[in-house]
N, C-alpha and C positions, 0 to 999 in steps of 0.2 A: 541536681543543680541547686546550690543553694540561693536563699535570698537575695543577696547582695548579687553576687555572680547575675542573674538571672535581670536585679536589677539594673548594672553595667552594662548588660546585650540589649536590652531594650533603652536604653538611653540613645546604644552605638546605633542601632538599627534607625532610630528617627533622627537621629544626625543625618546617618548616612542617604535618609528619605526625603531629606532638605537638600541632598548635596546641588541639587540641581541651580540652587540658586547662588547669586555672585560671588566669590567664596573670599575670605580674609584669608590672606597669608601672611603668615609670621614674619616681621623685619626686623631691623635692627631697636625701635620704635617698641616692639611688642616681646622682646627681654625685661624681667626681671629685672635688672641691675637700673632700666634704663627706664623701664615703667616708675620708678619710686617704690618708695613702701605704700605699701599696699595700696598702691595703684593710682596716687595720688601727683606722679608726678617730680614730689620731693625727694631729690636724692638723700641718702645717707649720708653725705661727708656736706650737705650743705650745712652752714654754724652763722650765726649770730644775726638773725636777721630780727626776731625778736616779736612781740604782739602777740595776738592771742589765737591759739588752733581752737574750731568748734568743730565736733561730729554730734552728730543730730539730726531730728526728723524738723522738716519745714511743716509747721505748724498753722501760720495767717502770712500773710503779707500786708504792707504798708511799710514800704522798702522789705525786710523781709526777718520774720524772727522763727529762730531753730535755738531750744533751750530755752525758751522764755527771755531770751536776749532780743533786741533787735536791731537789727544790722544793716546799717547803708548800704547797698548796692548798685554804686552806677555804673549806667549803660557801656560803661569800657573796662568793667571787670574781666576782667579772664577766665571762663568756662569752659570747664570740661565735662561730657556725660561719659562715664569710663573712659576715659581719655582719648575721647574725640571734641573735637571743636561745637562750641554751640555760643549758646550768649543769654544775658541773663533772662530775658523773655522764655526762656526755653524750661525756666525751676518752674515748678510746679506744686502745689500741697504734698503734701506725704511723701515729696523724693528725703531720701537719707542723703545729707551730703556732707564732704568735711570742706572745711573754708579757713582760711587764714584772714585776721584782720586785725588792722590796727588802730590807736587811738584816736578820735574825732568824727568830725560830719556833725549832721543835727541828735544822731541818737548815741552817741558817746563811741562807737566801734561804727569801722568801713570796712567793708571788703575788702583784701588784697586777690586772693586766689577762689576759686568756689569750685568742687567737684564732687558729681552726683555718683553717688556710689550704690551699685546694688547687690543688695544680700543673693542673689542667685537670677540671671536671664539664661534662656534656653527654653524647650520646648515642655509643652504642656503632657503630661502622660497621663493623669487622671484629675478628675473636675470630681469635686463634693458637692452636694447639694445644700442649701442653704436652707433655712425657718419653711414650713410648711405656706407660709401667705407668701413667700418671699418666693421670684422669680428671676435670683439672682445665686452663684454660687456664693459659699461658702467658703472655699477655700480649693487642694487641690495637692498633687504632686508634680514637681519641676526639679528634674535632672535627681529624682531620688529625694529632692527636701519636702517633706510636710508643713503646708503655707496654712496659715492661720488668715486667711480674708476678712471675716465676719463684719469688721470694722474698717476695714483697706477702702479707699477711694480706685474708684476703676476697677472694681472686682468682676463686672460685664465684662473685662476682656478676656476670662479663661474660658478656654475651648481646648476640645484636644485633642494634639497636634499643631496647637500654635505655640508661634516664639513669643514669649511672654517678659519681659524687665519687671524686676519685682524689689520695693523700695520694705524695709523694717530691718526688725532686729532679733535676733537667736534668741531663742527662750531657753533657761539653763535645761530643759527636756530636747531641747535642740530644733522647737520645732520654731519657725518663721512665723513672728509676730508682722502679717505685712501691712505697712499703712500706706502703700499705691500698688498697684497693679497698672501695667500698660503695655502695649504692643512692643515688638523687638524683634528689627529686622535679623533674619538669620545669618543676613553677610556680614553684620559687625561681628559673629561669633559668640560664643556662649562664657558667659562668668559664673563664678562661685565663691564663696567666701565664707572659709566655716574651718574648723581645726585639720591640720595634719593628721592623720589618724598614721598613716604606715606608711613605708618607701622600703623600695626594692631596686634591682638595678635596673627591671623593663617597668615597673608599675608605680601608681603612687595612691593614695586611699585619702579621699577630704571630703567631709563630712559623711562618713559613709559609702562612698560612691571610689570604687575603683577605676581609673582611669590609664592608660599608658604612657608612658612617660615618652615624650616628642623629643626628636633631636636638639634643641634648644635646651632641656634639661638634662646636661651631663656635668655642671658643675656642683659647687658646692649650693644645699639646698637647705632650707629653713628647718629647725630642729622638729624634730616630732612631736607632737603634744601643744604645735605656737600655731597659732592662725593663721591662714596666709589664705591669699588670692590666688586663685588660677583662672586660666582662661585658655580658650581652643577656638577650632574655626567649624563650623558645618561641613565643611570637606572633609575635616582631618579627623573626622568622626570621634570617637572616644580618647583621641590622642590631646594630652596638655601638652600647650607649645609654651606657657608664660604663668609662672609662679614667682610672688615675690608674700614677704611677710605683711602682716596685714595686726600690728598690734595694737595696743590701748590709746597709745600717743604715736598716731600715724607721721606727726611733723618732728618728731625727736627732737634736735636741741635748735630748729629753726624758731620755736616761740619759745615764750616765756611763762605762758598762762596756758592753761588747757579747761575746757567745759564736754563733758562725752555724756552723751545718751545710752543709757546701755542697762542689761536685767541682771538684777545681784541674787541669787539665790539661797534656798536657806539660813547659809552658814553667813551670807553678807559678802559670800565672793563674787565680784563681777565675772559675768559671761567670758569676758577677754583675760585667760588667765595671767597677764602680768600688770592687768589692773589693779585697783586697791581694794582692800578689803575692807566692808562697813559690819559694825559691830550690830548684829542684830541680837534681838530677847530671846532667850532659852525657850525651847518649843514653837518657835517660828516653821512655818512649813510654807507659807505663797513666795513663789517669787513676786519681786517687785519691781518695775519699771522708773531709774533712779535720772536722775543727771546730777555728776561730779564735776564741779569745778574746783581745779586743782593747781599750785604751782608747781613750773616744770624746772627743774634742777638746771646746774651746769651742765650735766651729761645725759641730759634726757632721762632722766628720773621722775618719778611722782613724787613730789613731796607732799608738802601741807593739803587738805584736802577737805570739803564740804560737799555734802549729797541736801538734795530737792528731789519733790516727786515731779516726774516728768510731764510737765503740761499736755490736755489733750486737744486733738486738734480740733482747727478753729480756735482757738486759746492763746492768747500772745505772750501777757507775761504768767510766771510762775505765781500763783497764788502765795501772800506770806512772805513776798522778796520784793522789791520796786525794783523794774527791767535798768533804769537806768540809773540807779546808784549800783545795782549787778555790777552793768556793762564801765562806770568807774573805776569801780575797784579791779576787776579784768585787767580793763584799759592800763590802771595806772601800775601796776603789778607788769601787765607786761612790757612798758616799756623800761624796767630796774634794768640795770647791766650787772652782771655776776657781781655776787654780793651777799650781805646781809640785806634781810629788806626792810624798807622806808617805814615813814608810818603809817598807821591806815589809811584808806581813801573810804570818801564815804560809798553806805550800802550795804551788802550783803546780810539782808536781816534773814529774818524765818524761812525754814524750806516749806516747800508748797507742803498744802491744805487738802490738797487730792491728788490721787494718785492711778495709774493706769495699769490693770491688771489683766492677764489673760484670762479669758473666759472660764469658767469652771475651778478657778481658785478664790472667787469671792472676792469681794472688796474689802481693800484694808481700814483698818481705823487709824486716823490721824496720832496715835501714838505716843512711840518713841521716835525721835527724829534727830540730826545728828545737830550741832553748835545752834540750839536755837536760843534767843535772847530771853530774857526771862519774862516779856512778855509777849513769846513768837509761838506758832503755833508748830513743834516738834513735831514731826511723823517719821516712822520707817516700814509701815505699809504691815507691821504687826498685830493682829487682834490680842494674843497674851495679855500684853503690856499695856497696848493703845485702848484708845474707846470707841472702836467699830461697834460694839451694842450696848455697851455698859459704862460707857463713861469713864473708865477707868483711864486716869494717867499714866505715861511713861516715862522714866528717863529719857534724858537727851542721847544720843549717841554718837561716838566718835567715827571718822572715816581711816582708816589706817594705810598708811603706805605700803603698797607688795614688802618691804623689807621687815624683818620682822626683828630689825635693829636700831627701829627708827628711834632719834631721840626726842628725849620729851623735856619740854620747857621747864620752865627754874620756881614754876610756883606748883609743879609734881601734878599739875591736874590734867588730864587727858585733856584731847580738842575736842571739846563740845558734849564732856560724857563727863563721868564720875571721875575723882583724883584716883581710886585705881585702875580705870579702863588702860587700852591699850594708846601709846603714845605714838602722837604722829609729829612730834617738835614744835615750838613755837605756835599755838594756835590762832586763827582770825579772829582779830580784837573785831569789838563792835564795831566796824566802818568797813572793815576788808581783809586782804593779806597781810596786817602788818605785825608786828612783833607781840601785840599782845596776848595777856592769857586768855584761851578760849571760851567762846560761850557755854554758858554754865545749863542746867538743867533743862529739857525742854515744858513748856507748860502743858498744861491739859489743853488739850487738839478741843474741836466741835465733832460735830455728828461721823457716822464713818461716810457716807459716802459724800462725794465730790458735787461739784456742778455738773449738773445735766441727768444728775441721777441714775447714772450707770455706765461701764466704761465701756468708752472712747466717744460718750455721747458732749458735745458739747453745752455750753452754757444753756438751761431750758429743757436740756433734753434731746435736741436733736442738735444733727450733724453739723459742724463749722461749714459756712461757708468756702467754696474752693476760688471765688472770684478774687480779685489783684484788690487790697487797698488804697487808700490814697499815699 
């Protein structure tokens, strides 16, 4: 029996050891087509509603900020935790959620929509042990994924053989960088969120994990190699009842701006492969933990595009950016109607100054960084280039569009990199998205490591606070 196989029977087996409890059935509700993409509710053929989509880890509260952004949230938002009903009391630090919003409130963006998404719920099959003084895990495996805890808020809830909901994000090695862990009843069903790997007529393989294909999936299915969501019921044991795509831009052409959390590897390709690709230093080898905020085409495209290192939590805004000239420029960008766009809005200065790395790849030095101003502090999470021990400066570097036909503006200079890097069209003038030519080189960063002096330590060193702001 190999691996995998062996791992599939044991995923089915403690399914089927939960069956006893209230079981979810499939309805019309729990299709693909009618879930949204990637699970979020928005249909595909929905168009023009406009504003800005954020995916991200909730970081602080005081209303609430995910990306270093922060965002109005009132009490008649619309929530969803996998698309079940809750309300906004119910967010939490470290859930992953994507959210639509639009211009105004006191912090420049309001909530329109907000849905908690998580990288993988289901049952616990093995607990890692954590630091030798530590009497807490480490991490663990769930439904076959290897969770990275170390750093996770609520990492006390793996046991095994519990149902577990678990909030982070895919490291390009695949494994679950989680920043929550918490309880999940078995009758809501089990999720996953990770690449297509293979399809068959009776089976389907995502993230490694072969599953059977449920009567619900007999039509046309997400290409192979794209992300997508699935989900099943306790009862229906290893069987997926509900796959839908699960891309870079979950809101396709319903907004206008996009800001995503997400780990760019090596080469500076994001985890989600029709994300954009950032230009990292020759001999780059850590992954790095980025946020993109990007404009979103007429057809649900990525265009123009800028990287920050992804604040750690406890952390509200992005070191190197002001949250609320950000959340302007967002703001004023997403509400353009098809077009050329306006002129800048103010904001969008330097990408952060620290940066959140997995364990055992070291910390990056503040760097190369992409469109930083020439008095901003560049980073792209590279030691080559950056000044992680030595001081040494980087270029700036550009973020590139998946197309690798992107046009490039009329003064020949990449966004945010050298006149010959890679062109991503019209770059963000110093204020925002607007038509100017891109920020030019980035400067020499400060020391390599972050606030808190180690990652995912917050400000001081120790853990953000998990309590509600004012």
């Amino acid at each position: 029996m190999t691996r995998r196989s062996a791992r599939s029977l044991l995923f089915t087996l403690m399914l089927v050891a939960t069956g006893c409890a209230p079981t979810w059935n499939a309805g019309p509700d729990d299709r693909a087509a009618d879930r949204g993409i990637g699970g979020t509710g928005i249909a595909v053929t929905d168009r023009g509603i406009g504003g800005t989509g954020i995916v991200g880890t909730v970081t602080a509260f005081g209303s609430v900020w995910v990306n270093g952004l922060r965002v109005d949230l009132p009490p008649t938002t619309p929530v969803r935790i996998e698309g079940r009903p809750a309300a906004p009391a119910d967010i939490q630090i470290g859930h992953t959620v994507a959210m639509t919003a639009d211009a105004g409130g006191s912090t420049g963006l309001t909530a329109r929509t907000l849905d908690v998404r998580f990288a993988v719920a289901g049952p616990v099959e093995r607990v890692d042990a954590g630091m030798p003084a530590e009497d807490v895990p480490a991490g663990g495996v769930v439904m076959g994924q290897r969770i990275d805890a170390a750093d996770a808020e609520g990492r006390t809830a793996f046991s095994p053989g519990r149902w577990v909901a678990v909030s982070g994000l895919r490291r390009p090695d695949g494994v679950i960088d989680a920043s929550r862990v918490e309880a999940w009843d078995p009758a809501a069903g089990w999720v996953l969120r990770g690449r297509l790997d293979a399809v068959t007529p009776t089976t389907l393989t995502v993230a490694g994990l072969t599953l059977a294909r449920g009567h619900t999936l007999d039509g046309v299915l997400p290409a192979v190699g794209s992300l997508v969501r699935v989900a099943g019921s306790a009862a229906s044991g290893g069987s997926a009842l509900a796959l839908a795509p699960d891309p870079f831009n979950p809101f396709g052409t319903t907004v206008n701006t996009l800001s995503v959390e997400t780990y760019v590897d090596e080469t500076g390709q994001t985890a989600t492969p029709d994300g954009p690709r950032i230009e990292r230093s020759a001999g780059t080898t850590a992954p790095a933990r980025m946020v993109i905020d990007s404009v979103v085409t007429s057809g649900g495209d990525i265009g123009r595009s800028r990287a920050f290192g992804a604040p750690r939590m406890g952390n509200r805004s992005v070191p190197g950016a002001d949250a609320a000239a950000r959340a302007a420029g967002l703001a004023r960008e997403g509400m353009r109607s098809d077009g050329p766009p306006g002129m800048d809005a103010p904001g969008m200065e330097a990408p952060n100054e620290s940066m959140r790395t997995p364990r055992g790849f070291g910390i990056p030095g503040p760097g190369a960084g992409w469109g930083a101003p020439p008095d901003g502090d560049g980073r792209d999470g590279t030691a080559p280039q950056g000044d992680a021990a030595d001081g040494t400066p980087g270029p700036g570097r550009a973020a590139s569009a998946p197309s690798a036909a992107s046009p490039s503006d009329r003064s020949g200079r990449a966004f945010g990199g050298p006149a010959n890097g890679p062109r991503t069209g019209p770059g963000i003038g110093a204020g925002g998205f607007g038509r100017g030519g891109g920020f030019h080189g980035g400067h020499p960063g400060r020391s390599g490591r972050g606030p808190g002096g180690g990652p995912g330590a917050g400000p001081g060193g120790g853990r953000g606070s998990s309590g509600r702001g004012g």
